[in-house]
Structure formats: structure tokens, C-alpha cells
MISE-173291 format. One record per residue: x, y, z of N, C-alpha, C in turn. Coordinates in steps of 0.05 Angstrom, whole numbers, plus 5000, padded with zeros to 4 digits. Example, Ala and Ser with C-alpha at 12.3 -4.5 7.8 and 13.67 -1.06 7.14 Angstrom:
% MISE-173291
((5264 4886 5156) (5246 4910 5156) (5264 4934 5156)),
((5257 4955 5142) (5273 4979 5143) (5258 5001 5157)),
This chain:
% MISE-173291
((5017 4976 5000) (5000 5000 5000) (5017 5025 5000)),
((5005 5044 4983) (5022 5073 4984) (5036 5085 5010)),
((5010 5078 5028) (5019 5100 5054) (5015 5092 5079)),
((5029 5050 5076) (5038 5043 5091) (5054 5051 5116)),
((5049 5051 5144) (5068 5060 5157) (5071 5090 5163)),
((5059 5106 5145) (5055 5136 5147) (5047 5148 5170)),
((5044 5174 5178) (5024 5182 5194) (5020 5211 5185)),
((4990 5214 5183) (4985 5232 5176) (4965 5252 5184)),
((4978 5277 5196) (4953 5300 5200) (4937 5308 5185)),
((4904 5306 5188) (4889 5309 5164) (4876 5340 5176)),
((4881 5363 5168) (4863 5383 5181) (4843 5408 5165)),
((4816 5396 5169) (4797 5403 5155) (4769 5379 5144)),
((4775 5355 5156) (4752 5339 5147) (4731 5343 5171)),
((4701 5348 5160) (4680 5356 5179) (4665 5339 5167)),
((4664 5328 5139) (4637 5310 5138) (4649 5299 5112)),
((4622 5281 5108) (4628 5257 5085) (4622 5281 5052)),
((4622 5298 5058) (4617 5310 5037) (4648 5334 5031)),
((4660 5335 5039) (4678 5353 5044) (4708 5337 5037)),
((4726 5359 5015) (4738 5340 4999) (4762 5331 5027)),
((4765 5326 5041) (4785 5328 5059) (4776 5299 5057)),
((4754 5288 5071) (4740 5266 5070) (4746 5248 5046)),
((4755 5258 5032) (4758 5245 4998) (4785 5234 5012)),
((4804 5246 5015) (4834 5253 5023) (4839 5226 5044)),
((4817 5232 5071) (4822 5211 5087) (4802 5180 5077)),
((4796 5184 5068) (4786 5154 5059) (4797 5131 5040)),
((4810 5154 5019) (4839 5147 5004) (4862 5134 5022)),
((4876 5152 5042) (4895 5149 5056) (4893 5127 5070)),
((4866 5125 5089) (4858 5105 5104) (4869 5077 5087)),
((4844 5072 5064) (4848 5055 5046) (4874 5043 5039)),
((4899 5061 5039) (4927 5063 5031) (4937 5053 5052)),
((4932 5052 5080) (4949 5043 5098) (4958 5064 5129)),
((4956 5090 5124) (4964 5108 5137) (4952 5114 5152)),
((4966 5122 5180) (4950 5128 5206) (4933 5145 5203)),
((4919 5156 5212) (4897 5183 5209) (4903 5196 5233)),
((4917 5220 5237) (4915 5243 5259) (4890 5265 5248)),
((4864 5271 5261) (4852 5290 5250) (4857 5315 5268)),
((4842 5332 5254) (4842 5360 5281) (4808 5366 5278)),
((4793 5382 5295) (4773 5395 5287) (4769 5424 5306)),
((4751 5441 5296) (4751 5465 5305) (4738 5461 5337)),
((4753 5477 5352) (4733 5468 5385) (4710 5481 5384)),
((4707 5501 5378) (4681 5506 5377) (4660 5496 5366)),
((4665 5470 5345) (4646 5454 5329) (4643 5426 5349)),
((4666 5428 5370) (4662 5394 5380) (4670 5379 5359)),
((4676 5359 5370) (4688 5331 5365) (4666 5303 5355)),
((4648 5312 5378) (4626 5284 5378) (4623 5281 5355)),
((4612 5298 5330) (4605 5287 5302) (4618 5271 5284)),
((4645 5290 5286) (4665 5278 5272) (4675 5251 5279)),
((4678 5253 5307) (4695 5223 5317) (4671 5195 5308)),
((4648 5202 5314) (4618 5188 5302) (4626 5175 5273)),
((4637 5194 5249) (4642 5199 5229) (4672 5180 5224)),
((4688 5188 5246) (4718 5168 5234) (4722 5144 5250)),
((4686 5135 5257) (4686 5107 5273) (4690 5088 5249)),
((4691 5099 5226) (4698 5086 5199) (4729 5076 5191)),
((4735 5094 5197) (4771 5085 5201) (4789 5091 5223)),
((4781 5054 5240) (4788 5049 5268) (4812 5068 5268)),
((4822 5070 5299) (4854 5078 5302) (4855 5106 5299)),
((4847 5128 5281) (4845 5149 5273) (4845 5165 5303)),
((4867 5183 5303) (4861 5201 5335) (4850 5234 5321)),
((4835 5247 5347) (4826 5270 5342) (4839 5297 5355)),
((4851 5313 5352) (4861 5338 5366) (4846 5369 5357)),
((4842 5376 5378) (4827 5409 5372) (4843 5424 5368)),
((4835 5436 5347) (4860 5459 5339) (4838 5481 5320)),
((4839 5503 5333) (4827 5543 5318) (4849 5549 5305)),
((4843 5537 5275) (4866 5549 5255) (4879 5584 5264)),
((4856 5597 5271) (4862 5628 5273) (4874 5638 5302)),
((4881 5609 5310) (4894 5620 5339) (4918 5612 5348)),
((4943 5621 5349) (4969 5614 5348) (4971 5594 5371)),
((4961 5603 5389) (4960 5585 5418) (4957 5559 5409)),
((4921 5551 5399) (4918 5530 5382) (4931 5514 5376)),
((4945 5527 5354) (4955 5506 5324) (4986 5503 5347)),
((4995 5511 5361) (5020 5502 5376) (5013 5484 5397)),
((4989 5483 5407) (4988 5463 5424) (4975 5440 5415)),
((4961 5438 5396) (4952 5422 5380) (4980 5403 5373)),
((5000 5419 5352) (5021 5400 5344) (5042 5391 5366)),
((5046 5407 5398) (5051 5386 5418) (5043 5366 5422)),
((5016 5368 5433) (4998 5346 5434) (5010 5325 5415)),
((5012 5327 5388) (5009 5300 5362) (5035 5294 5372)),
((5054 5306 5372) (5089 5299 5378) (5085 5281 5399)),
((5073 5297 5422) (5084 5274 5445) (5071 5248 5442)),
((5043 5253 5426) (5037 5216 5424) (5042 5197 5401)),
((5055 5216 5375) (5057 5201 5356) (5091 5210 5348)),
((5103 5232 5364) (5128 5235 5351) (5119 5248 5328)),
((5148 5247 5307) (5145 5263 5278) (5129 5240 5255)),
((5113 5259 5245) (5096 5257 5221) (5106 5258 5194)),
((5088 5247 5172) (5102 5241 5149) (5088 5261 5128)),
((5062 5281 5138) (5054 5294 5122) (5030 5309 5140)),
((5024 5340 5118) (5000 5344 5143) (4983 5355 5111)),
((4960 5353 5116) (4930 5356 5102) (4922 5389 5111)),
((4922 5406 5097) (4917 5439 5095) (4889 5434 5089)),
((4867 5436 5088) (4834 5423 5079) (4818 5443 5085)),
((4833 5472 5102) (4823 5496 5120) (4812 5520 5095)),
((4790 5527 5104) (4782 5561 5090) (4752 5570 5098)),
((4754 5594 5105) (4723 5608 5110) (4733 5634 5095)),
((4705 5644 5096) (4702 5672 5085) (4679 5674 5102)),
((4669 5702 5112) (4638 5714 5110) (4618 5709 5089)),
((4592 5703 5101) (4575 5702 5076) (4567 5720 5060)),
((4566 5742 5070) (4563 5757 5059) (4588 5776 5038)),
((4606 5769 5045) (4626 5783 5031) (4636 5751 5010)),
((4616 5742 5000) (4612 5715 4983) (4590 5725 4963)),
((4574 5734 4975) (4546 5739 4965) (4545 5767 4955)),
((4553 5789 4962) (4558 5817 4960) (4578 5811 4932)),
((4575 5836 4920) (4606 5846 4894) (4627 5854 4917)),
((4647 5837 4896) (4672 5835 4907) (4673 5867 4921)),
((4671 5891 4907) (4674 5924 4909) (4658 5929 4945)),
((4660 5912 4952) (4641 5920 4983) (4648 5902 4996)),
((4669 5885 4992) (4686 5862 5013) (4691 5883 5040)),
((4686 5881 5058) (4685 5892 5083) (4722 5888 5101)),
((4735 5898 5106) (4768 5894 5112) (4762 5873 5127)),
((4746 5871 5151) (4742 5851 5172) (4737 5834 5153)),
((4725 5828 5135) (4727 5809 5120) (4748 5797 5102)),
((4756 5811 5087) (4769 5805 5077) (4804 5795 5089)),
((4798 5806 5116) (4828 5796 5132) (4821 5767 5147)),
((4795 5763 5142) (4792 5740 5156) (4796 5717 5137)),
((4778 5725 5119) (4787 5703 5093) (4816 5696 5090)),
((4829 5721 5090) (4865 5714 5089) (4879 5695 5112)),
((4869 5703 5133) (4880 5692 5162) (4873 5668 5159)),
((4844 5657 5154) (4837 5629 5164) (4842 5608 5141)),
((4843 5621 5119) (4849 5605 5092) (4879 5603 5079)),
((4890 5622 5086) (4918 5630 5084) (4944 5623 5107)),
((4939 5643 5119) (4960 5651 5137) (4962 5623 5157)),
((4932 5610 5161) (4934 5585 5184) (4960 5566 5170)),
((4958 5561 5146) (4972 5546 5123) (5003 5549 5141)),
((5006 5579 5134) (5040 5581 5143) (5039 5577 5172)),
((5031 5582 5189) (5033 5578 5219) (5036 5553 5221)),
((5015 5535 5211) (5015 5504 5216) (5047 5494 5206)),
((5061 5497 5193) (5085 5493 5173) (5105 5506 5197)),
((5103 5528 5201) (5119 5541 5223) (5114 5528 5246)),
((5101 5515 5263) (5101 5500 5284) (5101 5473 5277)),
((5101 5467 5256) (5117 5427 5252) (5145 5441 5255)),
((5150 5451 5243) (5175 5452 5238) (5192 5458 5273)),
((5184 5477 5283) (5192 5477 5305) (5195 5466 5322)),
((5173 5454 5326) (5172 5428 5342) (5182 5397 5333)),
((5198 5398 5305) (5209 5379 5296) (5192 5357 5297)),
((5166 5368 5279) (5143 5344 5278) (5141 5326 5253)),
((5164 5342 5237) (5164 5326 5210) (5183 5311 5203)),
((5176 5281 5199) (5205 5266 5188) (5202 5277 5159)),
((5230 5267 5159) (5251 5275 5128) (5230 5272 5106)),
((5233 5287 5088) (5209 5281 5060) (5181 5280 5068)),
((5171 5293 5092) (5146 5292 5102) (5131 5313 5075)),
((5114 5310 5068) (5089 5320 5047) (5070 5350 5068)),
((5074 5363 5055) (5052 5387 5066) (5032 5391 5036)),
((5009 5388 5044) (4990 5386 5021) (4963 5406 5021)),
((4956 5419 5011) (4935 5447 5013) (4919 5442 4987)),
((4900 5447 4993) (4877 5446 4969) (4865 5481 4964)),
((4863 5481 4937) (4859 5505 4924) (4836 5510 4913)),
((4836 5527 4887) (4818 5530 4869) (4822 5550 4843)),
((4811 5541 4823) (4815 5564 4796) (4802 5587 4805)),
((4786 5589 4821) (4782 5627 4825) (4809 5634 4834)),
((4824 5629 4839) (4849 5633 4852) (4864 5654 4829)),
((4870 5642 4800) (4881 5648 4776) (4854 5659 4755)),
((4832 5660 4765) (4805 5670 4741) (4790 5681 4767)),
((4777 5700 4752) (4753 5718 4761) (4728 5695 4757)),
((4720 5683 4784) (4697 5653 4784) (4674 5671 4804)),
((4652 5674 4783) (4628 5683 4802) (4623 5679 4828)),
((4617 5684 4840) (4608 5683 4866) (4631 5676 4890)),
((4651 5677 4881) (4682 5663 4892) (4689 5686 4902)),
((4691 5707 4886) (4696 5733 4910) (4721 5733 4929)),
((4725 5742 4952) (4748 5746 4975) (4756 5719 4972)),
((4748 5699 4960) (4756 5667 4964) (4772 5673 4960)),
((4772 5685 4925) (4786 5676 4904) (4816 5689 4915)),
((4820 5709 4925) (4843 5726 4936) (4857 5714 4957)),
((4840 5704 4968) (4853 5689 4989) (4863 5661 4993)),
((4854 5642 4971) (4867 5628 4949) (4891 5628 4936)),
((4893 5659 4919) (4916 5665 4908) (4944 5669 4932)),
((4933 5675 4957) (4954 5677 4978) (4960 5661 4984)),
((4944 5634 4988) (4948 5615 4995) (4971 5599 4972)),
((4965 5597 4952) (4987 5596 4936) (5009 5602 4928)),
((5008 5630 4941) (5034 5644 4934) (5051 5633 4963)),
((5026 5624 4980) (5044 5622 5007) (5059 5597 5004)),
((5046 5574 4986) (5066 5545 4985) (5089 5550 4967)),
((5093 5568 4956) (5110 5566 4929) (5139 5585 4947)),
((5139 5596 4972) (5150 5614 4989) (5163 5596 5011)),
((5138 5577 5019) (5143 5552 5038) (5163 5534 5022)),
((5160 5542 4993) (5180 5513 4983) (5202 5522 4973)),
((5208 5545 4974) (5231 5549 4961) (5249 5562 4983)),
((5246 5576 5007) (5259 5584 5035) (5262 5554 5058)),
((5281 5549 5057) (5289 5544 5087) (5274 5504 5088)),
((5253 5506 5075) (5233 5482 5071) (5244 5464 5049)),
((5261 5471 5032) (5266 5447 5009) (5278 5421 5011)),
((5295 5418 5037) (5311 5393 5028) (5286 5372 5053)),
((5273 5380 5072) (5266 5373 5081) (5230 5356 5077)),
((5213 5381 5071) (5192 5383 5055) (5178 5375 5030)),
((5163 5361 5023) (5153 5359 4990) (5126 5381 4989)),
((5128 5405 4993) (5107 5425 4990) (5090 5428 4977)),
((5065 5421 4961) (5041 5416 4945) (5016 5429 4942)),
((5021 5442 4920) (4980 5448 4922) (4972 5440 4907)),
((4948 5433 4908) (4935 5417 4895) (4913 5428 4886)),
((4903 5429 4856) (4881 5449 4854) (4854 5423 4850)),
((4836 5446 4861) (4808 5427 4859) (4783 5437 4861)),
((4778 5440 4833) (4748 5460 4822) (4729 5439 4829)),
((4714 5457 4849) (4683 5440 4849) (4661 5444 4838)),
((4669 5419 4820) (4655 5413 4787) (4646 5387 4794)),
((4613 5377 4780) (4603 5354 4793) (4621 5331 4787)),
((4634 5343 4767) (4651 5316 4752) (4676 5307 4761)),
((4677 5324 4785) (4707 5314 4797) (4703 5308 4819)),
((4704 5285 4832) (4690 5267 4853) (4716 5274 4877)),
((4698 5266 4901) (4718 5267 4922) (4743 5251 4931)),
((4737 5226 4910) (4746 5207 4912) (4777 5209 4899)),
((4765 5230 4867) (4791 5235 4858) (4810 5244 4870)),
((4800 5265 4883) (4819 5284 4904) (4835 5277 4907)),
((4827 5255 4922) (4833 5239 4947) (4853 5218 4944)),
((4853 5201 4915) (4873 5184 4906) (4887 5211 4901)),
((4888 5223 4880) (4912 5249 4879) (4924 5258 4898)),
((4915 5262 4929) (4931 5264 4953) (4944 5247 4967)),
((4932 5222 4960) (4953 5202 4969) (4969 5195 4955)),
((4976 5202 4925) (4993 5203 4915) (5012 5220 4918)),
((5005 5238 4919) (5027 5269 4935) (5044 5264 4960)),
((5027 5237 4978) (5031 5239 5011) (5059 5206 5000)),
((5047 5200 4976) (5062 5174 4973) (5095 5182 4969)),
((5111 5161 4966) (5139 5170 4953) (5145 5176 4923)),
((5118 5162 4909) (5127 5166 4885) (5128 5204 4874)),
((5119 5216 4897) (5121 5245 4881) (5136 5256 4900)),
((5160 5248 4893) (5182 5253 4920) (5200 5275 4900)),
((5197 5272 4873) (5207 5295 4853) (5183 5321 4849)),
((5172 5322 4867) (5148 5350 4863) (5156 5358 4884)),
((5156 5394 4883) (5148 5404 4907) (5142 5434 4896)),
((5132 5449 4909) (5119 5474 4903) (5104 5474 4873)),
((5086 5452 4869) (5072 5458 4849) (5042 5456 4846)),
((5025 5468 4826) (4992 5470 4834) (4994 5441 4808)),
((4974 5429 4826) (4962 5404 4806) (4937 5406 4812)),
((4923 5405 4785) (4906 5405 4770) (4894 5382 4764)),
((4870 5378 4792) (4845 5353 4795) (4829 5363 4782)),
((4822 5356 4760) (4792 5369 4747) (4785 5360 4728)),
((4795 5341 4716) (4787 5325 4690) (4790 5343 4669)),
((4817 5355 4659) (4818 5369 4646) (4808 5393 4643)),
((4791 5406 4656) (4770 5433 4654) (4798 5458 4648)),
((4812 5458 4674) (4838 5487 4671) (4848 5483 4631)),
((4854 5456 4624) (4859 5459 4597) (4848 5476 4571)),
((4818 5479 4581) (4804 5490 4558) (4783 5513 4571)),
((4790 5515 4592) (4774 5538 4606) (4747 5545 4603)),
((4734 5574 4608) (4705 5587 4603) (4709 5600 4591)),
């Protein structure tokens, strides 16, 4: 199996519908431990209900938007699992309304939040493996994206901007201080009915596997071809 022996932080799966879910059911399938995280303020009970599906799987609370958090969170995983072989980025909000509104009336509170919780958590999480020496050698850091990121996508709005940060932030992560250590990845993934969670999800465990041990800082393109021939 690909991801035999692995262990892996998955952070951002909330339900069977959510591509993270794609990610861990792949991985599972493949062999690899499951570390999840979920937001504290959402509780645990659902989720853990949810990964009674793939025994063994442990749960840690972690507020992407709170430094305290995401550092005690990745203590926590160290002291019970030691260093990790990859962590799952699966994180993003925006306001609804600054979704729903023209981009021209994105509200700052808004639009700094979109950055912080979709973005900036990305580098923090990366900055506290690292410090805490949570990653073995060639460990995989993996983030999921989207084409509003690089196109003007209706209703995508502050997403789409905070997307593009998010990307600019792995391609920064992979080329400073992160390269000999890191396989840094984004992975793009338009949600289009035709691209199943499933695909994702083999595509991430392929990223988390060794065979893409020659990639790093690059956007791949889950979509059944769509980025090829565009709107």
C-alpha cells in the first residue's frame, strides 16, 4: 500500500461531503495512520461518530486562527505520535456575505479574515511542525485550492484572493528554508460535479506517497481536464 506505515495530519475533514473526506478515505484505504484535528468550537462528537469508519484514527482540537491553538495542537500530536510524514491543509472560510455581495464591498474585517483562516493558518501550521520537529525527512505538506484563485469565478469573490495567497504562500514555503526537508504541494480542485471526492483523494495520496518525492511547490490540476480548455 502507498501510505503504509505513514502518519498523517488530516486538518479540515467535517463530513462525508467535504473534499478532505475524499483525502482521508483514500489514505485510510492506503494504509496510513489518520491524525485528524477539528475546530473546538464545532466539538468533536460528530466527527469522531464519522471516523468510527477508520478504526485507530486520533482527534486533536486545533482554531486554525489562533496561534496558541495550532502550537498546542502540534505538541499534543508529537508527544503521542512523535514526527509525522505529512499534514492535510483542507482549511478556509470567508463571511457570507462578503461571498454573496460584489467583490467592490468586501468589508476589511472580511476580507482579513478570509486571508487569516484560509491562508496565513497554512504558514503557521508549517511554522510550528517545523519547530517542534514534527516532520520526518520528505514529510508532504499538502493544501487544496481552486481556479478562482488564477480567474475571476462568480460568486468566489474574497475566496478567490485568498486562494491566490494561499498559493503564493506554498511556492515561498518551498523554496525558503523548507526544500531539502519538505515535499510542499497544492493541489488544485474546482468544484465541478465531475470531479468526485474520491479523485481528490487518490491524487493526495499520491502526493503523501513516495512516488512524488520529485514534486514540490507545484499546483496540480484535479479536474478532468476543465483548467485545459477553460470558460
Amino acid at each position: 500500500m502507498l501510505l503504509e506505515n505513514k502518519k498523517l495530519v488530516l486538518m479540515g475533514v467535517r463530513n462525508k461531503w467535504s473534499i478532505a473526506w475524499g483525502a482521508a478515505k483514500s489514505a485510510h484505504d492506503n494504509g496510513a495512520q489518520l491524525i485528524c484535528t477539528y475546530n473546538p468550537e464545532e466539538g468533536s462528537e460528530k466527527l469522531a461518530k464519522l471516523l468510527e469508519e477508520f478504526p485507530g484514527t486520533k482527534l486533536y482540537p486545533c482554531d486554525a486562527g489562533s496561534d496558541d491553538s495550532i502550537r498546542e495542537c502540534f505538541a499534543a500530536i508529537k508527544a503521542d505520535f512523535g514526527k509525522v510524514d505529512g499534514i492535510l491543509h483542507s482549511i478556509a472560510h470567508a463571511f457570507t456575505d462578503d461571498l454573496r455581495n460584489d467583490f467592490i464591498n468586501t468589508s476589511r474585517e472580511g476580507y482579513a479574515h478570509a486571508c487569516d483562516v484560509s491562508a496565513y493558518s497554512l504558514v503557521k501550521i508549517v511554522n510550528e511542525a517545523v519547530a517542534q520537529d514534527a516532520l520526518n525527512e520528505g514529510a508532504s505538506i499538502v493544501t487544496y485550492t481552486y481556479y478562482g484563485s488564477e480567474k475571476a469565478v462568480v460568486g468566489y469573490n474574497v475566496m478567490g484572493v485568498a486562494k491566490a495567497a494561499l498559493e503564493a504562500s506554498i511556492r515561498y514555503l518551498a523554496q525558503k528554508d523548507f526544500g531539502s526537508i519538505l515535499d510542499v504541494i497544492e493541489e488544485k480542485a474546482p468544484m465541478h460535479k465531475n470531479v468526485t471526492i474520491e479523485q481528490v483523494g487518490d491524487t493526495t495520496t499520491f502526493l503523501f506517497s513516495n512516488m512524488s518525492s520529485g514534486i514540490t511547490g507545484e499546483i496540480i490540476h484535479c479536474d478532468n481536464g476543465f483548467t485545459t480548455v477553460g470558460v
